[in-house]
Residue, then its C-alpha position, 0 to 999 in steps of 0.5 A: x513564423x511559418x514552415x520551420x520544418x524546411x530549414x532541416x534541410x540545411x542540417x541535412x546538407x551540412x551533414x552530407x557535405x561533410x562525408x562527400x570526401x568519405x569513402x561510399x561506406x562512410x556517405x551509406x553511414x550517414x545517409x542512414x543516420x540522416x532522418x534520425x538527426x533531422x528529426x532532433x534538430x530544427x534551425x530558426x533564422x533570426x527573424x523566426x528567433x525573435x519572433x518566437x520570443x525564445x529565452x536561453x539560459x543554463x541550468x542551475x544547481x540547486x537542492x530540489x526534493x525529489x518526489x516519487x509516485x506510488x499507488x496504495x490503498x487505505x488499509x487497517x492492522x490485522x488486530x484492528x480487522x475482526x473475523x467473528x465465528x462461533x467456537x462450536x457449531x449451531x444454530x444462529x438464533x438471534x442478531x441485530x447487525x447490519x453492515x455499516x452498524x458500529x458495535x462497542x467491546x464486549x457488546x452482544x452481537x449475536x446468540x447462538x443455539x445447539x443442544x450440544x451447548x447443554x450437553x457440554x454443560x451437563x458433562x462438566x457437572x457430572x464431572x465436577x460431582x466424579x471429581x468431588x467424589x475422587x478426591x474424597x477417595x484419594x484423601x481416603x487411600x492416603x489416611x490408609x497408607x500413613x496406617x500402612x493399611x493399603x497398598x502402594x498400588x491402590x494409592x497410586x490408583x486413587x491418584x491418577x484417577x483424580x489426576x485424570x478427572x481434574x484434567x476434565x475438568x478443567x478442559x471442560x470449563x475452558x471450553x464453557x467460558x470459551x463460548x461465554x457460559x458463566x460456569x458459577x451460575x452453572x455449578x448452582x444448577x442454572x443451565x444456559x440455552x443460548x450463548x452469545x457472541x461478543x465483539x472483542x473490538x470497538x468498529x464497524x460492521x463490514x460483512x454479514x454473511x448469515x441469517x437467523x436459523x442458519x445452521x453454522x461450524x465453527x470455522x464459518x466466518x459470520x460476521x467482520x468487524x474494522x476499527x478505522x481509527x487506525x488507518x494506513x496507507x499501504x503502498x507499492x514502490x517499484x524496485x528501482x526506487x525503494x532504496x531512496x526510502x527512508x523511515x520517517x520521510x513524509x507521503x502526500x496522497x489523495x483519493x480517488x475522485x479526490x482533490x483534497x491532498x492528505x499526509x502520513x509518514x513512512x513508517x514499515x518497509x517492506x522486505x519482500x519484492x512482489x512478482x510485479x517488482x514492488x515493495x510494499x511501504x506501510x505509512x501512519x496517516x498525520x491524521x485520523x479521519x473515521x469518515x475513511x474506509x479500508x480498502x480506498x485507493x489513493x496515489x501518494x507522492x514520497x518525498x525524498x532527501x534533497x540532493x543537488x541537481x541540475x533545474x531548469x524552469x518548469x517552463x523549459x520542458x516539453x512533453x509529447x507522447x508520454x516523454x519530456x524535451x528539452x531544447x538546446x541551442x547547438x549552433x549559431x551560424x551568422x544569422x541562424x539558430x539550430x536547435x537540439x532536441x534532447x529527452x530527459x527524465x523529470x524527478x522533482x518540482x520545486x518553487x517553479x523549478x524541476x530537477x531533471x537528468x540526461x544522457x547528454x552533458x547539457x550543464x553548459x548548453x543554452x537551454x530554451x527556457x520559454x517558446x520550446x512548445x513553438x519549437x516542438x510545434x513547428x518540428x512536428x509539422x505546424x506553422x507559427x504565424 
């Protein structure tokens, strides 16, 4: 088969054949209309027809799942991603963490200094002895006042002093367990020099941004800790199809630089379009693997409900310069074959099938289902042998 780009000529011709009897508004029309048409439309002879081993059929209804590509990332719940800083200011004095350690709840990671640690020690005794001292005073005054000795006013007085000194206290002690003094073993004179950092999660080690000696406030992060055993994937859905989402529905993924394809399901959708007109879909992988880490991009196919639609075989359908064709057969004339090129938008494969949709009607049309790849070849300028 060779040249079949010349047999467009004969379209061309048959086109301006018909406005010839038009008026000179109608023949500029079509003149103009002309490339545009010829680029769409190729005929074959029927020795080209058979040579090329094309097959026709229509295409055929049925349930295919439409599947829609996403990008994400692995990401973790903010209670499985932990900041650690100290409660006060001070000095780092001793840690063991490097990135990628694991550590277990409540294990010490690290021990922090200051003598602001003892001064907080020292202020809660001298406070606990006031209020020991204070409460012996307002038992006192309320003796007297049963006795009708004293005033009404230096009770009340007793009472809000003690009142005062409890509240004291009590926010001193907070302070103290807060930063991990045993207040039992201070109240037996046994002062603490050091206090240390506790990891209230099991996880790995993912920052380390302090060194020994370093003098930190409280709001300096020191360390981040991540427990990966509860991995998701978080992924962006443009707009156009988040309402074909459901709850429940099953995502397949694969890493990047990956082959092996992994599972979850949708699990959250979000309520929020971003500025890039996404929503963000939070999935539960099917299962756990430790190896993973926060933060791995991925690219996920959502399955979505199956519908009827119009599917033709995988083979049909051509793909040039980032879009999909198929081809139709227009019209056959005696011994000629013209064929129609046609865009349509692919959305779901299945058992050799691809669902697909148009703007034309093509449910009744003669599609190429095998050579439509020699046609396109030989529309865009190539030679068929």
């Amino acid at each position: 088969m060779k040249n079949l780009k010349y047999n467009i000529i004969l379209i061309a011709t048959t086109v301006l054949f018909g406005v010839a009897c038009g008026n000179k508004k109608n023949t500029e029309v079509a003149e103009k209309n002309i490339d545009s048409i010829a680029k769409e439309i190729i005929v074959l002879s029927s020795t080209q027809f058979n040579n090329a081993c094309i097959v026709l059929a229509k295409p055929v209804s049925q349930n295919i799942n439409q599947k829609i590509k996403t990008n994400g990332k692995l990401d973790v719940p903010p209670q499985n991603l932990i900041s650690i800083s100290a409660p006060y200011g001070g000095f780092l004095k001793s840690t063991n963490l490097l990135e990628g350690m694991h550590v277990h709840k409540g294990e010490v990671i690290a021990q922090m200094e200051h003598p602001d640690y003892i001064q907080l020690q020292q202020d809660y005794l001298e406070n606990k002895s006031t209020l020991t001292y204070l409460k012996n005073e307002l038992d006192r005054q309320q003796e007297l006042a049963k006795e009708e000795i004293n005033s009404r006013k230096t009770l009340q007085k007793a009472k809000t002093d003690f009142e005062v000194m409890q509240a004291r206290v009590n926010g001193l002690r907070a302070k103290l367990e807060l930063i991990q003094i045993d207040v039992v073993k201070l109240e037996k004179g046994n002062f603490q020099k050091t206090v240390a950092l506790i990891s209230p999660i099991n996880g790995y080690v993912t920052k380390v941004n302090v060194n020994i000696g370093a003098f930190v406030t409280a709001n300096t992060v020191l360390f981040e800790i991540v427990d990966t055993e509860h991995l998701h994937a978080e992924i962006s859905v443009f707009e156009k199809d988040i309402q074909h989402i459901k709850i429940g529905q099953k995502v397949a993924f694969t890493l990047a630089n990956e082959n092996q394809e992994r599972f979850a399901k949708v699990h959250l959708i979000g309520r929020e379009i971003s500025e890039d007109r996404t929503v963000r879909v939070h999935c539960h992988l099917n299962k756990e693997d430790k190896d993973l880490l926060p933060g791995m991009y991925l690219t996920a196919y959502i399955d979505v409900k199956a519908n009827a639609s119009s599917t033709l075989p995988n083979n049909a359908f051509v793909d040039f310069e980032g879009k999909s064709y198929l081809f139709f057969l227009s019209k056959k004339l005696n011994d000629s074959y013209a064929f129609t090129r046609v865009e349509v938008e692919k959305f779901g494969e299945e058992n050799g099938f691809t669902a697909f949709t148009s703007t034309q009607d093509l449910s009744n049309k003669n599609i190429v289902t095998e050579g439509a790849y020699k046609l396109l070849s030989a529309m865009q300028g190539g030679e068929e042998e």
